[in-house]
C-alpha positions in Angstrom: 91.1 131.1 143.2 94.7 132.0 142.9 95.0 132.2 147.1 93.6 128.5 147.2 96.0 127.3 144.6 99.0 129.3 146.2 97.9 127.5 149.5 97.5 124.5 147.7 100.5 124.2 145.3 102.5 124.9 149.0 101.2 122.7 151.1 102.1 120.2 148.5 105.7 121.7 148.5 105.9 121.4 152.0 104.6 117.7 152.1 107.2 116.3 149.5 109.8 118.7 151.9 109.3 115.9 154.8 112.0 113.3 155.2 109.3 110.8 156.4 107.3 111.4 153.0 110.6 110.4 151.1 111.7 107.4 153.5 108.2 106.5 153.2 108.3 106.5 149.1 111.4 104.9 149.0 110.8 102.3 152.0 107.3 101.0 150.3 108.7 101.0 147.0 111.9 99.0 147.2 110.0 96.4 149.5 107.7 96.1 146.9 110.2 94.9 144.5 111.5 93.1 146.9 108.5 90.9 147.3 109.2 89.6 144.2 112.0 88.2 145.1 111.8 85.5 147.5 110.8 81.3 146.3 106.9 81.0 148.2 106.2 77.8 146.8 102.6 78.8 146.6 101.6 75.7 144.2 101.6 78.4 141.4 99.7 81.4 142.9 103.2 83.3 143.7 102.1 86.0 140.7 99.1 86.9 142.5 100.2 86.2 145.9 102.9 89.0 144.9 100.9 91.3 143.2 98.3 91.7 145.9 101.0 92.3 148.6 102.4 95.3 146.8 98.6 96.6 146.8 98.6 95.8 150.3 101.5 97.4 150.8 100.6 100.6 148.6 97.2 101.0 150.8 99.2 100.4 154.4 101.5 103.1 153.2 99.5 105.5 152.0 97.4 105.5 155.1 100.2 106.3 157.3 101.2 109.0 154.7 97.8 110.7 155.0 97.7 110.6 158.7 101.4 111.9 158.8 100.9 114.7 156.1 97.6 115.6 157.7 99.0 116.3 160.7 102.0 117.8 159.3 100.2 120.4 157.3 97.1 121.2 159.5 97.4 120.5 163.3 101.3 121.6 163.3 100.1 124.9 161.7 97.5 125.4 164.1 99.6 124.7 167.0 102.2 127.3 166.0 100.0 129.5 165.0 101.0 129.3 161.1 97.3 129.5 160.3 95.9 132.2 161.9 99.4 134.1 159.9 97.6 132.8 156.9 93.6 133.0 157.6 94.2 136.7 159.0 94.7 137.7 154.9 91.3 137.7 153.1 91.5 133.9 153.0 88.2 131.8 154.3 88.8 128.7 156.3 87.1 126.6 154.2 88.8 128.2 151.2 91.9 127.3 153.8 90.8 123.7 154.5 89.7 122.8 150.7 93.9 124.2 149.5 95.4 122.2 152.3 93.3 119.0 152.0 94.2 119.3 147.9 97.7 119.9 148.5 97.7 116.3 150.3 95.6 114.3 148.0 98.3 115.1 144.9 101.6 114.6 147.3 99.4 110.9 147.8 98.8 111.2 144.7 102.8 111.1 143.7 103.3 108.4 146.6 100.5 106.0 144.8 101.8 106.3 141.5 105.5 105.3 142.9 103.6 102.2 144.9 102.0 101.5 141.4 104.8 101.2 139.3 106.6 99.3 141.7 103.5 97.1 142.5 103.8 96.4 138.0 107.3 95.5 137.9 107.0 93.6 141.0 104.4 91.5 139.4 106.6 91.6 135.9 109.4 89.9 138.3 107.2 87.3 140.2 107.9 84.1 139.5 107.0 80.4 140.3 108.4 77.4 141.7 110.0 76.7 138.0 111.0 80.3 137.7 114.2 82.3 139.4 114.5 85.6 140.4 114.8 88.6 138.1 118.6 90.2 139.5 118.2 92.5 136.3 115.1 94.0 136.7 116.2 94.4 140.7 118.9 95.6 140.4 117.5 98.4 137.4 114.3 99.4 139.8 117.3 100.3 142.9 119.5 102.0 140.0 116.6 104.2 138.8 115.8 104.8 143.1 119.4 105.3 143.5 119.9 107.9 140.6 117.1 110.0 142.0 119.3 109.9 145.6 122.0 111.1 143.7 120.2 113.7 141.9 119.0 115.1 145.1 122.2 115.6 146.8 123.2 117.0 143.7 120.9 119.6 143.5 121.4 120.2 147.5 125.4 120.3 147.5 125.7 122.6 143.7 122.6 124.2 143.7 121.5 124.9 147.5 118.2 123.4 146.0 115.9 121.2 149.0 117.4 117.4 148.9 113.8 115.6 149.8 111.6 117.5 147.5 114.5 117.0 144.5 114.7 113.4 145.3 110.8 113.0 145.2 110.1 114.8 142.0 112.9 113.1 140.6 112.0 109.6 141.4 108.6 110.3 139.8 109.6 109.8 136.0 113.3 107.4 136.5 110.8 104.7 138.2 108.7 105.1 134.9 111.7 104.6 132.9 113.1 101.8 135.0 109.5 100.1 134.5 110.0 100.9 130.5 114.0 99.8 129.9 112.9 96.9 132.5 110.0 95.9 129.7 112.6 96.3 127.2 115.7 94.2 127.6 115.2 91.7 130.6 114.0 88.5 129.2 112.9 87.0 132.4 110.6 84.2 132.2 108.5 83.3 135.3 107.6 79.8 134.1 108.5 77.4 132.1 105.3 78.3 129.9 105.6 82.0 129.7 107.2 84.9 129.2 107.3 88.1 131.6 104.7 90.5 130.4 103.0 93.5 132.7 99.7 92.9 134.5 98.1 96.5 133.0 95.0 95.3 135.7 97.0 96.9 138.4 96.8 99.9 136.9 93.1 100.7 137.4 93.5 98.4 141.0 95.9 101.4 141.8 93.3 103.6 140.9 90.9 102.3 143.1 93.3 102.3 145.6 93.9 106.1 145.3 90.2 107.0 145.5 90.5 105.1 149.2 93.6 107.1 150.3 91.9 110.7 149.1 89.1 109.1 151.4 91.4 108.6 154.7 93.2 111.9 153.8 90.2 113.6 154.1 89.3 111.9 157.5 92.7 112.7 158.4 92.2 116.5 157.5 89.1 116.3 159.6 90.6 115.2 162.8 93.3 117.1 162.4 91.3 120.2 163.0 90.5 119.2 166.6 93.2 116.4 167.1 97.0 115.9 167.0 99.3 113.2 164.9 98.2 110.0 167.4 94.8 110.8 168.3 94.3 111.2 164.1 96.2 108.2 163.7 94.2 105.9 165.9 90.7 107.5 165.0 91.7 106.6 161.2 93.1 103.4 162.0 90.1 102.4 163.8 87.9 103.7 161.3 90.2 101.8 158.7 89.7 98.8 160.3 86.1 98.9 161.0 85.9 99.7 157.3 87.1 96.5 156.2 84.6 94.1 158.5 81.9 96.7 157.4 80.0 94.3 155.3 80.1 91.3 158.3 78.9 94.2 161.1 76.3 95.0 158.6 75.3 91.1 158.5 75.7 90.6 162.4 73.0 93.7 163.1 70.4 92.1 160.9 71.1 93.8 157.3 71.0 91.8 154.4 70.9 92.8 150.4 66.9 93.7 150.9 68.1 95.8 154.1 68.0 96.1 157.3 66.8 98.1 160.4 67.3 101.8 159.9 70.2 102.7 162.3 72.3 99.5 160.8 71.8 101.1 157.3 72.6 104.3 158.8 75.9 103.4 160.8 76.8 100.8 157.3 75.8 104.1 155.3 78.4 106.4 157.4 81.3 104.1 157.6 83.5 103.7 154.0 83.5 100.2 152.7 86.9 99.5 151.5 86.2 96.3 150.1 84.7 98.4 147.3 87.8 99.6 146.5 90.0 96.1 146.8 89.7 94.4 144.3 93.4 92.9 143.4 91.8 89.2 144.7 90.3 89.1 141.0 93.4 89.6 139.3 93.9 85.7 139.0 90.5 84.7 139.4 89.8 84.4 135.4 87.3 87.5 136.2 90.5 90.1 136.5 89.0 92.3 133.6 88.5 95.5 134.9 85.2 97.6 133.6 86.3 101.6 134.0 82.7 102.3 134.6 83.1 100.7 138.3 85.8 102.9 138.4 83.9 106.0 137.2 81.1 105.1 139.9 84.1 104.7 142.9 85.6 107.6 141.8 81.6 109.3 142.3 81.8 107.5 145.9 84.7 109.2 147.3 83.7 112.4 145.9 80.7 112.6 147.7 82.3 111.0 150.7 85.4 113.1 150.5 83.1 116.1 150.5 80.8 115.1 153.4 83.6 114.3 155.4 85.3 117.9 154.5 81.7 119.6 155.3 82.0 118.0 158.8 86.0 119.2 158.9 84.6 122.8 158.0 82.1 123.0 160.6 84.9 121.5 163.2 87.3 124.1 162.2 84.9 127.5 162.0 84.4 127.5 165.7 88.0 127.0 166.4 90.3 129.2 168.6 93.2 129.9 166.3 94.9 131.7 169.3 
């Protein structure tokens, strides 16, 4: 148990080390925010039109974080030859495969809960056509992003500590306190009707989107055994994309809520749905409450998808020449 949380605790280490995890973080976080900026003239959808593009925006980035961390941890290592270094200790590979492949779901962990916060004040700062932008609040979330910039360089130029992984941990908890001090003191008002207040919804909408990414990670992790960064990242985008028309391909073969022929159910059985796990279009529906019980049964769906999909990753990877 301690090996597979040394392996794990440092493949996470090395993940929040990559400058394409923090550009990433920062890059989906600020443009977040940013959607909140703009006038859409939406005939008083702005709010949700806003809110459900940073959830958009959360997903698109975490996917490309799980292929790119993926591939950083497991297919770079086997190319080099890292792993065999590591398996030739009294380590399994599926001990091996389990630490790396929960090293990356908390480093997307850390990335989602970044996307989330900025997905809540972004919706704190949306605003309709009788509304105006929120400067304040803007110009707090980039002090909080640039104070965790500073931090890092900080740490790198006094302390000879790692600039990326600094500036990742750090931005973790002054993003929280941007989100508080922004809850605080701005008095934006969005409409003429209302005052600013946090949508708490997107919290467990966040959630949901987080059970999704451990799902592609793990996908990721699978074809990284066998595959390199772009034949990963088109096999998961594909699968991504099939994912979300799963429900219409089901129709199109003949399947229907009674069922269907047995290979349709099969194929709609083996391929996620992630329109179980988007669910931001209720948030301004007037049926946006969110029961945590259909978030306790999603979080039961990726874990035994996530562990199929590892199972099938173990097998890839036991035959494999490590040399």
């Amino acid at each position: 148990m301690r090996g597979l949380l040394n392996i794990a605790t440092n493949a996470f280490m090395e993940l929040v080390r990559q400058p394409v995890f923090l550009l990433l973080m920062t890059c989906s976080a600020l443009f977040e925010v940013f959607l909140a900026v703009p006038y859409y003239f939406a005939f008083g959808d702005e709010p949700k039109l806003v809110k459900t593009s940073a959830l958009a925006v959360a997903l698109v980035s975490g996917l490309a974080g799980a292929v790119l961390s993926a591939s950083a941890s497991i297919a770079r290592e086997l190319r080099t030859g890292t792993a065999l270094a590591v398996l030739s200790k009294p380590m399994g590979r599926i001990r091996f495969l389990l630490a790396k492949y929960l090293g990356l779901a908390a480093a997307l962990t850390i990335l989602t809960y970044v996307n989330v916060v900025a997905a809540l004040v972004a919706g704190r700062m949306a605003f309709d056509a009788y509304g105006q932008t929120d400067v304040r609040g803007l110009g707090l979330f980039a002090a909080a992003v640039a104070t965790a910039y500073l931090y890092g360089g900080f740490a790198n130029y006094f302390l000879r500590r790692p600039f990326v992984s600094h500036t990742v941990l750090a931005m973790v908890p002054l993003v929280a306190l941007a989100a508080l001090l922004l809850g605080e003191i701005s008095a934006h008002a969005p409409s003429l009707y209302e005052q600013a207040r946090y949508d708490w919804r997107l919290i467990p909408a966040g959630l949901l989107i987080l059970f999704a990414l451990w799902i592609l990670a793990a996908l990721a992790v699978t074809c990284s055994t066998r595959l390199d960064m772009i034949p990963t990242l088109m096999v998961c985008t594909a699968v991504f994309l099939l994912g979300l028309v799963a429900d219409y391909l089901y129709s199109r073969m003949g399947g229907t809520l009674e069922g269907g022929p047995w290979w349709a159910t099969a194929l709609y059985t083996l391929l996620p749905n992630w329109q179980l796990f988007w669910l931001a279009d209720l948030l301004e529906t007037g049926r946006g409450v969110f029961h945590w019980g259909y978030v306790c049964k999603a979080l039961a769906y990726t874990v035994g998808f996530v562990g199929a999909l590892l199972a099938v990753a173990s097998a890839l990877f036991e035959d494999r020449e490590l040399t």
